[in-house]
TIMI-2910 file (N, C-alpha, C, CB; in pm, 1 decimal, decimal comma, always signed):
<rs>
+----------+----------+----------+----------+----------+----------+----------+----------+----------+----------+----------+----------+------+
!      n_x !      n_y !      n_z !     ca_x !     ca_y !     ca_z !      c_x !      c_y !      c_z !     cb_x !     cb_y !     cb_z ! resn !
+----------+----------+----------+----------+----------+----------+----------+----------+----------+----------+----------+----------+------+
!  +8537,5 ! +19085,9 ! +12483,0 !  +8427,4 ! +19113,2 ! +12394,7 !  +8475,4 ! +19209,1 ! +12286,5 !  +8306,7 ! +19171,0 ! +12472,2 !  Unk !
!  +8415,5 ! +19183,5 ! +12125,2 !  +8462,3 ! +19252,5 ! +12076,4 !  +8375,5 ! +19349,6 ! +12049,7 !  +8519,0 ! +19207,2 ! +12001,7 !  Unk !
!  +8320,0 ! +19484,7 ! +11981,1 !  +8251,0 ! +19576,6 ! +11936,1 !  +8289,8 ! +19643,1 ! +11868,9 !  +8209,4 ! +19630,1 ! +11994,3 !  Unk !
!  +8230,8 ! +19649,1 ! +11708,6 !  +8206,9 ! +19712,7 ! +11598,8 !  +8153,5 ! +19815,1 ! +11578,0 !  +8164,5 ! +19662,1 ! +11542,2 !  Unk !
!  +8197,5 ! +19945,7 ! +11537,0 !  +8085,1 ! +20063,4 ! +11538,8 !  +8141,9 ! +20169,1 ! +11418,6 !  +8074,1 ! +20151,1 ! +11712,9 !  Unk !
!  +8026,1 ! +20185,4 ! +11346,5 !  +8081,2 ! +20218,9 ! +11193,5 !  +8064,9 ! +20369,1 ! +11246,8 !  +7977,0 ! +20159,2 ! +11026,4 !  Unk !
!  +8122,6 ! +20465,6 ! +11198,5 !  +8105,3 ! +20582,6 ! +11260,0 !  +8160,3 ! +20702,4 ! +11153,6 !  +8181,4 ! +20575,4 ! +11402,1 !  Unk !
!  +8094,5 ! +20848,3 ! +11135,3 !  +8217,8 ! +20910,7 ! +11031,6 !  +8332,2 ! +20958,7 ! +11101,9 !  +8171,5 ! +21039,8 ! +10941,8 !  Unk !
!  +8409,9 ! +20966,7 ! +11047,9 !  +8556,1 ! +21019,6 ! +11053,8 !  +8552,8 ! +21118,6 ! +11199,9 !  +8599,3 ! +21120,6 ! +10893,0 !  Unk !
!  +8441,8 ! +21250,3 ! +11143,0 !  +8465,1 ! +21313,8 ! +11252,5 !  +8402,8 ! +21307,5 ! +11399,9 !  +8453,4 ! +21412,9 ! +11212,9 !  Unk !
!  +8405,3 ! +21161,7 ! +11413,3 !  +8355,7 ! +21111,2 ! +11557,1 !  +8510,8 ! +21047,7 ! +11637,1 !  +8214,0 ! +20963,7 ! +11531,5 !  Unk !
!  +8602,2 ! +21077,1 ! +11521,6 !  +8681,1 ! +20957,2 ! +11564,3 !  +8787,9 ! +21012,5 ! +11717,0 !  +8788,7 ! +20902,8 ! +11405,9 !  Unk !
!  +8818,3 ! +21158,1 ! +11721,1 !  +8844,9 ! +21156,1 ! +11855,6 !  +8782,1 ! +21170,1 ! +11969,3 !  +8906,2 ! +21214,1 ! +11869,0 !  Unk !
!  +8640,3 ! +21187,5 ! +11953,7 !  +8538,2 ! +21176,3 ! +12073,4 !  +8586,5 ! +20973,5 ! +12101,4 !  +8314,5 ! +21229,2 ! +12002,4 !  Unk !
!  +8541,4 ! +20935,1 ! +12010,1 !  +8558,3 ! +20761,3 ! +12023,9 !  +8668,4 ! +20711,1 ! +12127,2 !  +8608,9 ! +20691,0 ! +11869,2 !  Unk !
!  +8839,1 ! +20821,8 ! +12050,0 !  +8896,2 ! +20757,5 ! +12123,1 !  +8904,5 ! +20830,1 ! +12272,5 !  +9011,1 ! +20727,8 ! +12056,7 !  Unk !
!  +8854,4 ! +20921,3 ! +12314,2 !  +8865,3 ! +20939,3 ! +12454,9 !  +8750,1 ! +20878,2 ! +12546,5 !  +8874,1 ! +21082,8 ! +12477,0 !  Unk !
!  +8649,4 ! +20840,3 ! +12473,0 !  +8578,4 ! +20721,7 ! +12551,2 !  +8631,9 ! +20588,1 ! +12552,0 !  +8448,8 ! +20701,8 ! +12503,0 !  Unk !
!  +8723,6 ! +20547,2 ! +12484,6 !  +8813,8 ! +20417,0 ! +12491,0 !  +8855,4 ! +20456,4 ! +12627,9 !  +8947,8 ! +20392,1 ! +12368,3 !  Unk !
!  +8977,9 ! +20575,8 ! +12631,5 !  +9040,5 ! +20531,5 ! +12704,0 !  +8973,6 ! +20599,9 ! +12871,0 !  +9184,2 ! +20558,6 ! +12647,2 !  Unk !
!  +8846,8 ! +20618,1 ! +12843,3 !  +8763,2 ! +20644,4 ! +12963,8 !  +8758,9 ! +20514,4 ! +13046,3 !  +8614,1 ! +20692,5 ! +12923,6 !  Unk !
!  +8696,6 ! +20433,1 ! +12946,0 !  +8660,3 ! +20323,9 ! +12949,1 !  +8704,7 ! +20207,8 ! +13013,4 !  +8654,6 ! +20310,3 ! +12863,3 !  Unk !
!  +8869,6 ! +20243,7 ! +12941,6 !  +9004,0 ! +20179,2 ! +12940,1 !  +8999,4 ! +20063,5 ! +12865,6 !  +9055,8 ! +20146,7 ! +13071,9 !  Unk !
!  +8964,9 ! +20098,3 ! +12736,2 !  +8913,2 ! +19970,3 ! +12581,0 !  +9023,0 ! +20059,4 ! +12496,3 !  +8680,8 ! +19974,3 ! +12483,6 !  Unk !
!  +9087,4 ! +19948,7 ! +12441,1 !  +9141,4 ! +19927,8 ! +12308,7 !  +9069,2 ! +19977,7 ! +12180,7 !  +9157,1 ! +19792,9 ! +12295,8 !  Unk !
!  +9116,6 ! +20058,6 ! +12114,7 !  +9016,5 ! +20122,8 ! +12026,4 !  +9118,6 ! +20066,9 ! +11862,7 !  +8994,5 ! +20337,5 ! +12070,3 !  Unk !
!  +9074,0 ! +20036,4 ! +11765,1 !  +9165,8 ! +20093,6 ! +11626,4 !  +9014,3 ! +20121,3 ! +11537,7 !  +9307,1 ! +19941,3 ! +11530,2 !  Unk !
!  +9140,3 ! +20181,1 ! +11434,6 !  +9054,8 ! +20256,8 ! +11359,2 !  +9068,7 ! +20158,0 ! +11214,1 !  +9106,0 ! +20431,6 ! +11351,6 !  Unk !
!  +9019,8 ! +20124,2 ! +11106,3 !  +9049,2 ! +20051,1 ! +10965,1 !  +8993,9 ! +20174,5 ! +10863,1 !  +8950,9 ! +19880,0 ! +10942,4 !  Unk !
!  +9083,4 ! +20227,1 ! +10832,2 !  +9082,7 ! +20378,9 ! +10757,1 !  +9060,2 ! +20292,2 ! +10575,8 !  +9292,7 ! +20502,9 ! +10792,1 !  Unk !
!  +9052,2 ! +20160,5 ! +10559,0 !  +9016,0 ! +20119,8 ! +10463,3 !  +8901,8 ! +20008,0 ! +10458,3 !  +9118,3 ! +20094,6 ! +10415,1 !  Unk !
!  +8760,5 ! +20077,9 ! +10378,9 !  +8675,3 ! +20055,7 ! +10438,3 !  +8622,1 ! +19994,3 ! +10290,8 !  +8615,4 ! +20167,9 ! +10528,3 !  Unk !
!  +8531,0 ! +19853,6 ! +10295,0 !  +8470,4 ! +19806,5 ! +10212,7 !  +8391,3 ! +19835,1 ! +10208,4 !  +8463,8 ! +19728,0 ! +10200,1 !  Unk !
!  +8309,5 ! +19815,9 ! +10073,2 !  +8172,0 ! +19846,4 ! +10024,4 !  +8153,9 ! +19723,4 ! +10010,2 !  +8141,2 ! +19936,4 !  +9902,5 !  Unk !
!  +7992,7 ! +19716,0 ! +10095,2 !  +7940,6 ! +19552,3 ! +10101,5 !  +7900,9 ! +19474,6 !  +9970,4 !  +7804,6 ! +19542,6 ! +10190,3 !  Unk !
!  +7860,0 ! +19611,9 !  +9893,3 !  +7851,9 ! +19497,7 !  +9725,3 !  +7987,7 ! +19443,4 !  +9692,4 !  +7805,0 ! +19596,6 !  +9554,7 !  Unk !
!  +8082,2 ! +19527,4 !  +9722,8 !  +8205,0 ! +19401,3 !  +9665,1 !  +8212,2 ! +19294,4 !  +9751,1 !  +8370,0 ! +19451,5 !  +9657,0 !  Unk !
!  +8098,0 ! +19217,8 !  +9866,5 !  +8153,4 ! +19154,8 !  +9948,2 !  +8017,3 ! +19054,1 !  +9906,8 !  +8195,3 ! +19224,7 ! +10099,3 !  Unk !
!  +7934,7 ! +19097,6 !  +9860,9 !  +7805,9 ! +19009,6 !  +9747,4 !  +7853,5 ! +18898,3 !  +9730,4 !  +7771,9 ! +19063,9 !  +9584,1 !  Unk !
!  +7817,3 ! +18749,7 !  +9678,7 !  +7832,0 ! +18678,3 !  +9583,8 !  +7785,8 ! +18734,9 !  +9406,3 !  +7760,2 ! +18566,4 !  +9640,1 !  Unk !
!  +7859,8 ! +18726,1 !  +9322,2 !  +7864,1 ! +18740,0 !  +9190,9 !  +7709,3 ! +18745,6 !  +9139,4 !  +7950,0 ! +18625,2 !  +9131,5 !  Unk !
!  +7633,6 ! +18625,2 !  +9184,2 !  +7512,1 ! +18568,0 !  +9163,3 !  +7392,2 ! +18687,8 !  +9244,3 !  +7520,3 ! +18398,7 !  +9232,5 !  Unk !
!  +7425,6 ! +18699,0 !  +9346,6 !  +7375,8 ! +18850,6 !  +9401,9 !  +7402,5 ! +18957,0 !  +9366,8 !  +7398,3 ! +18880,8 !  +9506,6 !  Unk !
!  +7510,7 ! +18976,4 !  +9297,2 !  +7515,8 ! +19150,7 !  +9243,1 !  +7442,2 ! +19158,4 !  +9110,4 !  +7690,7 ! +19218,4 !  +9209,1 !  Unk !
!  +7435,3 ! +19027,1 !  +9028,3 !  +7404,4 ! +18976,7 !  +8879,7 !  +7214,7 ! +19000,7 !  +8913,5 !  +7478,6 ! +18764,9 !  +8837,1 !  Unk !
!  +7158,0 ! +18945,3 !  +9014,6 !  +7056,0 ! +18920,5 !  +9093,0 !  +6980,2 ! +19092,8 !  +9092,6 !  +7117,8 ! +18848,0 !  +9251,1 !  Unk !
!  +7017,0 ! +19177,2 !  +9178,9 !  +7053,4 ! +19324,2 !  +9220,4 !  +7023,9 ! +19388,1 !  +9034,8 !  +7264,4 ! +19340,8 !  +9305,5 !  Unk !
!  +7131,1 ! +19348,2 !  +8991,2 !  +7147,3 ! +19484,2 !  +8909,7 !  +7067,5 ! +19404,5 !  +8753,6 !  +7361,2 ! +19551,9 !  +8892,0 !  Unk !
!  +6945,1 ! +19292,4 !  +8773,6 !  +6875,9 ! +19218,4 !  +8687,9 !  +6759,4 ! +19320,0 !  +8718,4 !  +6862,0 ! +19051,0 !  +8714,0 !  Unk !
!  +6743,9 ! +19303,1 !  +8882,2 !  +6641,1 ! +19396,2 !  +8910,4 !  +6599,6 ! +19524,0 !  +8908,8 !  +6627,1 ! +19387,8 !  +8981,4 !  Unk !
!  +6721,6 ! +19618,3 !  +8906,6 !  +6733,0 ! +19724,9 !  +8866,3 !  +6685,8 ! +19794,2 !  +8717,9 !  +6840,9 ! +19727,1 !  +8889,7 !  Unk !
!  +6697,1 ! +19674,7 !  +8650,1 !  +6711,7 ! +19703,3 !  +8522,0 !  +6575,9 ! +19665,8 !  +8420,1 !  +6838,5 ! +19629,9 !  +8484,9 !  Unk !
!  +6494,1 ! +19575,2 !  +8542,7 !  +6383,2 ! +19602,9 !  +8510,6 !  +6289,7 ! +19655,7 !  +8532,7 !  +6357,3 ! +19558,4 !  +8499,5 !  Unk !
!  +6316,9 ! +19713,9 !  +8659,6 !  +6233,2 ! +19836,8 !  +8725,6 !  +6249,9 ! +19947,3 !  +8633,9 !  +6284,9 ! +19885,1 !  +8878,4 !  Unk !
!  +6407,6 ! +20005,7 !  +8557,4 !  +6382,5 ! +20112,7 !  +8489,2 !  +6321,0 ! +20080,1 !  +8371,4 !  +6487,9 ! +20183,8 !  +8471,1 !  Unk !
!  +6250,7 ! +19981,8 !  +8334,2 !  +6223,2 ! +19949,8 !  +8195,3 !  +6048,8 ! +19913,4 !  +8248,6 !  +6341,2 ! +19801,7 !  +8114,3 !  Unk !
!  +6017,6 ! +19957,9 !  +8385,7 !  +5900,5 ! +19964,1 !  +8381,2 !  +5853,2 ! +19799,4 !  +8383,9 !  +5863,9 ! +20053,6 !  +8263,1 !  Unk !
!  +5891,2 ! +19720,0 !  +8407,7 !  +5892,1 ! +19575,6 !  +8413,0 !  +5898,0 ! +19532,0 !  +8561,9 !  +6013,3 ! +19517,8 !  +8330,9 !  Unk !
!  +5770,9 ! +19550,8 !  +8611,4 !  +5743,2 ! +19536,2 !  +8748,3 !  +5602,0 ! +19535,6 !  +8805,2 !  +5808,3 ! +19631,7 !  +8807,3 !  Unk !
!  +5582,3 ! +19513,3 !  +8988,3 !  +5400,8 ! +19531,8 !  +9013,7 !  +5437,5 ! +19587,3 !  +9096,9 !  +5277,3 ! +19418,8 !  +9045,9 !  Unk !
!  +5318,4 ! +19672,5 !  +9168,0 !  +5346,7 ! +19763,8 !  +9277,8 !  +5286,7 ! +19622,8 !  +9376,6 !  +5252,5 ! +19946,6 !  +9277,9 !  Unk !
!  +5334,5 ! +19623,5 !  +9491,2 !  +5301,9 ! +19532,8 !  +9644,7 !  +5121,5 ! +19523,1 !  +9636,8 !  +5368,1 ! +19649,2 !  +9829,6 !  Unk !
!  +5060,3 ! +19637,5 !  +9619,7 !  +4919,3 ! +19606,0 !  +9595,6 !  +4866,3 ! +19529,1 !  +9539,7 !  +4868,5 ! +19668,2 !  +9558,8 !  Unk !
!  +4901,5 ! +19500,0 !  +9433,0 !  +4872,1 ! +19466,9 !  +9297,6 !  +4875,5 ! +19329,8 !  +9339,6 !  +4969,9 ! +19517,6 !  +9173,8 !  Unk !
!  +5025,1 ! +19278,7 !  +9322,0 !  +5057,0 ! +19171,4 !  +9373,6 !  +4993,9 ! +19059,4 !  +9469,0 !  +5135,2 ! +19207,6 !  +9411,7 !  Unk !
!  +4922,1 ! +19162,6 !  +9636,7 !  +4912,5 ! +19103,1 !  +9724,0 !  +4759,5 ! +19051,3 !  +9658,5 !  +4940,7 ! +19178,6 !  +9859,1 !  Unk !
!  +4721,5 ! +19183,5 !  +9601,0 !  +4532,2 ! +19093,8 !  +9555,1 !  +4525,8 ! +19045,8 !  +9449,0 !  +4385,5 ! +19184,1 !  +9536,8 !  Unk !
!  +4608,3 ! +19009,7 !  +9370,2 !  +4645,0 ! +18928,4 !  +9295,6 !  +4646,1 ! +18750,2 !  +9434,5 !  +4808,6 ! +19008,8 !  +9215,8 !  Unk !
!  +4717,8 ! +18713,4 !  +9488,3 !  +4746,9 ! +18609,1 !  +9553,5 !  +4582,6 ! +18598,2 !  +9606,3 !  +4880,3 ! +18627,1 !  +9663,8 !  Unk !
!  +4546,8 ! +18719,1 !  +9689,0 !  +4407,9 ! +18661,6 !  +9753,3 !  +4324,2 ! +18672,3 !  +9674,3 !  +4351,9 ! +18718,4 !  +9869,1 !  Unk !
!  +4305,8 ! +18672,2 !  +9551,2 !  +4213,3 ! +18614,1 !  +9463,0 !  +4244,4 ! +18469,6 !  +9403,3 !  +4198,0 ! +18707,5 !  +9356,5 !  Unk !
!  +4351,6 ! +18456,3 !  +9384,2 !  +4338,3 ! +18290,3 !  +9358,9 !  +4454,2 ! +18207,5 !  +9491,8 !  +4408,9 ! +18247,5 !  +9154,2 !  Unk !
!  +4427,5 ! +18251,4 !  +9612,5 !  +4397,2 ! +18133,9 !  +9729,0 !  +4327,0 ! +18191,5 !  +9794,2 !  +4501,6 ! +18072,1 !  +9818,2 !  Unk !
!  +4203,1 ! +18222,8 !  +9792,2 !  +4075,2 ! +18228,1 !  +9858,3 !  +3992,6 ! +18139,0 !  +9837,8 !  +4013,4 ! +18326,4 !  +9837,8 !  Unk !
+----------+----------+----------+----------+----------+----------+----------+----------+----------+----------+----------+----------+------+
</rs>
């Protein structure tokens, strides 16, 4: 079985003496991605469309929205 566990730095020798409590194989990947570079193009383009109209005030609050819908499908 494998197990993933994102953790900061300074957890990392507690971690490994529960490995070898354990008696599990531990490594560490000291080079760590950021999930927007792991986006499709079309999703970061998507993301930062939306961003950009929220700061420009180009948006509805969830309220708005929802009684908006239950007034015209009621």
């Amino acid at each position: 079985m494998r197990v993933v566990i994102e953790a900061d730095s300074q957890f990392k020798k507690m971690l490994e003496e529960i490995a070898i409590a354990i008696k599990a194989k531990i490594t560490f990947e000291e080079n760590e991605t950021d999930f927007w570079d792991e986006l499709p193009a079309h999703v970061q383009k998507g993301i930062l469309d939306a961003k950009s109209q929220v700061a420009q005030g180009n948006y509805k609050v969830h309220e708005d929205v929802m009684e908006e819908y239950k007034k015209r499908y009621k």
